[in-house]
C-alpha positions in Angstrom: -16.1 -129.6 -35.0 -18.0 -126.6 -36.2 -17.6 -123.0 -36.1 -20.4 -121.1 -34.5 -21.3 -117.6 -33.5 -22.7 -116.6 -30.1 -25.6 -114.1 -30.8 -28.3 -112.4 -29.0 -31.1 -113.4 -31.4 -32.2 -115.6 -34.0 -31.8 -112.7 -36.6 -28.4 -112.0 -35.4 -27.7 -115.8 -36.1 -29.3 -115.4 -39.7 -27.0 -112.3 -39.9 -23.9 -114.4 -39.1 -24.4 -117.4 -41.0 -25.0 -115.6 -43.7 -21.3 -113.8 -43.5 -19.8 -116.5 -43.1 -21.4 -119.1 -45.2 -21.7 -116.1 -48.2 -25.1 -116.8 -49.1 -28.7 -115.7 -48.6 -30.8 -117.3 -46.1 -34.3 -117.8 -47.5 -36.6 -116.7 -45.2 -40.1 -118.0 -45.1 -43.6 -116.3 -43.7 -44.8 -119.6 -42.5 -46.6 -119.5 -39.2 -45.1 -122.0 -36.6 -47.7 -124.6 -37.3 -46.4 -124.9 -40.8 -43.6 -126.7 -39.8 -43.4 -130.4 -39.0 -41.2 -131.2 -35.7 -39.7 -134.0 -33.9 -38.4 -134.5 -30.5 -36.3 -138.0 -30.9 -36.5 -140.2 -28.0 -33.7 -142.1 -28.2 -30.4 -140.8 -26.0 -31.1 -137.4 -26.2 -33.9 -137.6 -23.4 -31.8 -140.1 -21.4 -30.3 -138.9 -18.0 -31.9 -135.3 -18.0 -31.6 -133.5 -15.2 -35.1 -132.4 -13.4 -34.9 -128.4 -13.9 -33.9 -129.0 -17.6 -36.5 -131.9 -18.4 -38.9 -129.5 -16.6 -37.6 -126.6 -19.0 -37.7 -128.4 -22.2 -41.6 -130.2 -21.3 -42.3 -126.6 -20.8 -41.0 -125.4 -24.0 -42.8 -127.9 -26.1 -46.2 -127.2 -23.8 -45.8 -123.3 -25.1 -45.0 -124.6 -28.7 -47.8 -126.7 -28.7 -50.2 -124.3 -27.6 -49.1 -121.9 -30.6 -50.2 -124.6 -33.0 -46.8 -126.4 -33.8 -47.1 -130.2 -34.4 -44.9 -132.1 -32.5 -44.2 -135.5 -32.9 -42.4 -138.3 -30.7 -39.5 -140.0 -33.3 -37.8 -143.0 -32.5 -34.0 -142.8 -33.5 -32.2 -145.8 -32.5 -29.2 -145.0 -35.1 -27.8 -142.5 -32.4 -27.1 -145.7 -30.0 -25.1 -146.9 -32.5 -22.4 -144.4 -32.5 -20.7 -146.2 -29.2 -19.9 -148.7 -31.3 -19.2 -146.9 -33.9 -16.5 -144.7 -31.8 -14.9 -147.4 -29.9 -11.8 -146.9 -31.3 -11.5 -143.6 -29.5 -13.4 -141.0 -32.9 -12.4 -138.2 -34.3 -11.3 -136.0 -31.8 -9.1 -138.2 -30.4 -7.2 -139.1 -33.0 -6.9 -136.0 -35.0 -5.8 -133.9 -31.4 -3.4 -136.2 -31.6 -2.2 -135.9 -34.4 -1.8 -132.1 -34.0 -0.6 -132.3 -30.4 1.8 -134.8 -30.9 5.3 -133.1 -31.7 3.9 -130.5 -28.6 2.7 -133.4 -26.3 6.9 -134.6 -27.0 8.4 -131.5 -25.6 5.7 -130.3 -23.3 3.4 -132.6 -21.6 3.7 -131.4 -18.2 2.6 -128.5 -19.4 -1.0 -130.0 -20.7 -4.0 -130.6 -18.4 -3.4 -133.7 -17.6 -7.7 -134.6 -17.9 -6.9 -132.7 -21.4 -3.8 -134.6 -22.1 -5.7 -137.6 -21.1 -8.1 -137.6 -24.0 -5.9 -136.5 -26.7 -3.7 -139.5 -26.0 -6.5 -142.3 -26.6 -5.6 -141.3 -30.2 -2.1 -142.6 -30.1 -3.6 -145.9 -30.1 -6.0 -145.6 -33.3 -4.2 -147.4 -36.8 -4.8 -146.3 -39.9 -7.4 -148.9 -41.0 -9.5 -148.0 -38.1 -9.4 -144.2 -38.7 -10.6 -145.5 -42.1 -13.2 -147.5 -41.4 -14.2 -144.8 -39.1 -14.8 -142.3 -41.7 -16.9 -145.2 -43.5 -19.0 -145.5 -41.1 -19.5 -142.6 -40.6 -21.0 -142.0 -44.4 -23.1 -145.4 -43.7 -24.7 -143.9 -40.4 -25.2 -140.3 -41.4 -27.5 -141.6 -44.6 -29.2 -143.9 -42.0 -30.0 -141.0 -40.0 -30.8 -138.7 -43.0 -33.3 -141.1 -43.5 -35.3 -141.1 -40.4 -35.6 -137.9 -40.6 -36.1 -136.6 -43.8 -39.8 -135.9 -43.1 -39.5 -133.2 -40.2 -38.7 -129.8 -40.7 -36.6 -129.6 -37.7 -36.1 -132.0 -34.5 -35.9 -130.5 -30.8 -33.5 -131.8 -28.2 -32.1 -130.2 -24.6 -28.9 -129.0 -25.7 -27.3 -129.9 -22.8 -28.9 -132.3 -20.5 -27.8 -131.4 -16.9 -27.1 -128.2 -15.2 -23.8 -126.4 -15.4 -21.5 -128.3 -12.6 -20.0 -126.6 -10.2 -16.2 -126.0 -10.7 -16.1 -127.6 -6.8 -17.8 -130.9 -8.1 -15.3 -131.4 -11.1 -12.2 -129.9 -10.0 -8.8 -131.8 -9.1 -8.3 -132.6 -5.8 -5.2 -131.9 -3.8 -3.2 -135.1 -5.0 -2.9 -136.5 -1.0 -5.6 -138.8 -2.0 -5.5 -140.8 -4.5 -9.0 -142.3 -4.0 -10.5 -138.9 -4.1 -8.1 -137.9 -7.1 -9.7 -140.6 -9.1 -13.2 -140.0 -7.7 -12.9 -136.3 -8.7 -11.8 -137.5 -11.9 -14.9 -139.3 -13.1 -17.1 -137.2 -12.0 -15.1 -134.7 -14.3 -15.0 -137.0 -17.3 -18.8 -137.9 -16.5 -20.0 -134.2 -16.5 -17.8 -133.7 -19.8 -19.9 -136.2 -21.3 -23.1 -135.6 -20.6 -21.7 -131.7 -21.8 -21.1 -132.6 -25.3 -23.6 -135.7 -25.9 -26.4 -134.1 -27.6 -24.9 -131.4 -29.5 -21.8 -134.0 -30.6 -24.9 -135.8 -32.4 -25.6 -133.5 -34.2 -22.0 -132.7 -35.2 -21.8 -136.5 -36.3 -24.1 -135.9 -38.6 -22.3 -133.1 -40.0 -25.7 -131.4 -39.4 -26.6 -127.8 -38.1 -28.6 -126.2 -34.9 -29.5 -123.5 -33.2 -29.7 -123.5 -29.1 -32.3 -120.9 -27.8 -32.3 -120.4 -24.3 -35.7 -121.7 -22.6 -35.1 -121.3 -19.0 -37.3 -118.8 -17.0 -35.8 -116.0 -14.7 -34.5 -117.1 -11.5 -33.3 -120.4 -13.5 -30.2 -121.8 -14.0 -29.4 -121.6 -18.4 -31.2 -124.3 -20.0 -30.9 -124.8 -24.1 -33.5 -125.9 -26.5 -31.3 -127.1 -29.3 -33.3 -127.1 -33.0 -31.3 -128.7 -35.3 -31.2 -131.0 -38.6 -29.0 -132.7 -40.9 -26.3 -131.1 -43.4 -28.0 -128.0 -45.7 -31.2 -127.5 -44.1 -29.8 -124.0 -42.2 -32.9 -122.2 -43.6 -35.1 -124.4 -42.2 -33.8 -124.6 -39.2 -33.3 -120.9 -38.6 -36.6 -120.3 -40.0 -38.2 -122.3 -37.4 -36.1 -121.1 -34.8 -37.3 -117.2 -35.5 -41.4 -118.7 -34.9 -39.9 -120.8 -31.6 -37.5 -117.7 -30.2 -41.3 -115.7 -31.1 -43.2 -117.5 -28.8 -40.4 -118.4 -25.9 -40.1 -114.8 -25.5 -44.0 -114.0 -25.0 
């Protein structure tokens, strides 16, 4: 994963990053019509729900209207990491790996939906956490690829709503039915929460979120983002976007 900093602004962000990366960020004058952007089509879009599609069409309308060239992209390497993670990924095996000697002595003591996904990495061998790791160089170049002609790319961050704690909580254990039921919509929810932005972490790349609901609306994130070492462009582009969200 990726450590990030919660700020107020896009400046604050700038501030942040460049604390803790040590460096400078180059900041351009550019006008938002400078910049090339993409909105892939591919997963990202998929099984939005209607106030956030509605939020993100919106953003892009307001972009578009300050000059900024937006262009459809095709990106069929993200359906690819499925296959690539069947094994169970990263997470779960290296959660494992830490959580083990605790999981030993305390695993009533874990979530058991928690517990849950940290032990699908009990079953990963060596060979496949290797071959993970491969592919993952192979499919990150891939993607590098595709979109090494945009300055940035826009995606929802998140593409549903915040549930409800009611809608993903456990039930009572009576019912085992409704235990499991309550389950998948849990795991289901938890999904959809990290799909987009766990893309981008694939990639080892790097991405703002800048909120793009209007007042009365639930919080809805337009995430701008790229692959590994293009932070200034990114940022840059997210000061012209956060300039005209917030008109």
């Amino acid at each position: 994963d990726t450590v990030c900093a919660l700020t107020r602004s896009v400046r604050d962000a700038i501030v942040a990053h460049e604390i803790l990366a040590a460096r400078r960020v180059t900041r351009s004058p550019a006008p938002l019509a400078a910049w090339r952007l993409a909105v892939p089509t591919d997963t990202f879009l998929e099984g939005l729900d209607p106030q956030v599609a509605r939020a993100f069409e919106r953003s892009l309308d307001t972009l578009r209207r300050a000059g900024a060239r937006i262009e459809p992209l095709a990106l069929p390497e993200v359906t690819d990491l499925a296959s690539i993670q069947a094994t169970g990924g990263f997470s779960a095996a290296e959660s494992y790996a830490w959580h083990r000697p605790w999981l030993a002595q305390h695993a009533d003591r874990y979530d058991p939906r928690v517990r849950t996904r940290i032990e699908r990495g009990a079953t990963m061998t060596a060979f496949e956490y290797i071959e993970l790791q491969q592919a993952r160089v192979r499919w990150i170049a891939r993607v590098e690829d595709s979109i090494a002609g945009f300055d940035a790319l826009l995606s929802p961050t998140v593409p549903i709503l915040a549930p409800t704690i009611a809608s993903v909580a456990p039930a009572d254990g009576r019912d085992a039915l409704e235990d499991a039921a309550r389950d998948a919509a849990f795991f289901r929810a938890n999904g959809l929460l990290l799909r987009n932005t766990s893309i981008v972490n694939m990639l080892d790349g790097c991405a703002l979120s800048l909120p793009c609901h209007t007042a009365g609306e639930l919080p809805v994130g337009l995430m701008v983002w790229h692959a590994a070492l293009h932070d200034d462009a990114v940022l840059n582009v997210g000061l012209r976007i956060e300039e005209e969200l917030q008109k």
